[in-house]
Phi, psi and omega in degrees: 000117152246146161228124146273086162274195159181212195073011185279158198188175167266144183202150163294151166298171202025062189238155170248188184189148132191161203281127175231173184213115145293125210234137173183153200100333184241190176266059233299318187305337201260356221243116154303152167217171218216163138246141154209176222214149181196096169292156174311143185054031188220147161292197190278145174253132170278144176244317190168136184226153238223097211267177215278333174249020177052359187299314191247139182222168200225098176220145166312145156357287208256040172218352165325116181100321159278326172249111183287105153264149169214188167214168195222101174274335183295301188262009155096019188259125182246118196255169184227105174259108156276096240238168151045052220262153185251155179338301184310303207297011171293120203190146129313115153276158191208115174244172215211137179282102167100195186077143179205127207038013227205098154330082211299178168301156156265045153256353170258036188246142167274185201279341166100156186221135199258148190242087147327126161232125142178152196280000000 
């Protein structure tokens, strides 16, 4: 399993962003797939997952309303749109093979891309 992302940045609140992940070793079409998040000194956040046909999503609380997953299957790719983004949303993002309301193993975690929010 790779996971590439990338798209992180400094960004203001309520500035967007978003976050893509390049997939590849597996089988990207048949697998959910996940964000997930890790601020410093906090443990993994599960953020939002994703079904094998992008028809169904899933996300915490507190990222509702703001944040989009999708997938691209043609191109093996998973994206993340980050809308209204707030200080808390500061994190390694990390997206991940499998999972569904639910934080995967890390070991099907990519090496991760960090999201700034501050003015």
């Amino acid at each position: 399993v790779q996971l590439e992302e990338s798209g992180g940045a400094v960004v203001q609140p309520g500035g967007s962003l978003r976050l893509s992940c390049a997939a590849s070793g597996f089988s990207f079409s048949t697998n959910l797939m996940t964000w997930v998040r890790q601020a410093p000194g906090k443990g993994p956040e599960w953020v939002s997952s994703i079904d094998f046909s992008g028809r169904a999503t899933v996300y915490t609380d507190s990222v509702k309303g703001r944040f989009t997953i999708s997938r691209d299957n043609a191109e093996k790719k998973l994206y993340l749109q980050m809308s209204d983004l707030k200080p808390e949303d500061s994190a390694m993002y990390y997206c991940a093979k499998g999972g569904w309301g639910t934080a995967p193993t890390r070991v099907n975690w990519g090496q991760g891309t960090q999201v700034t929010v501050s003015s």
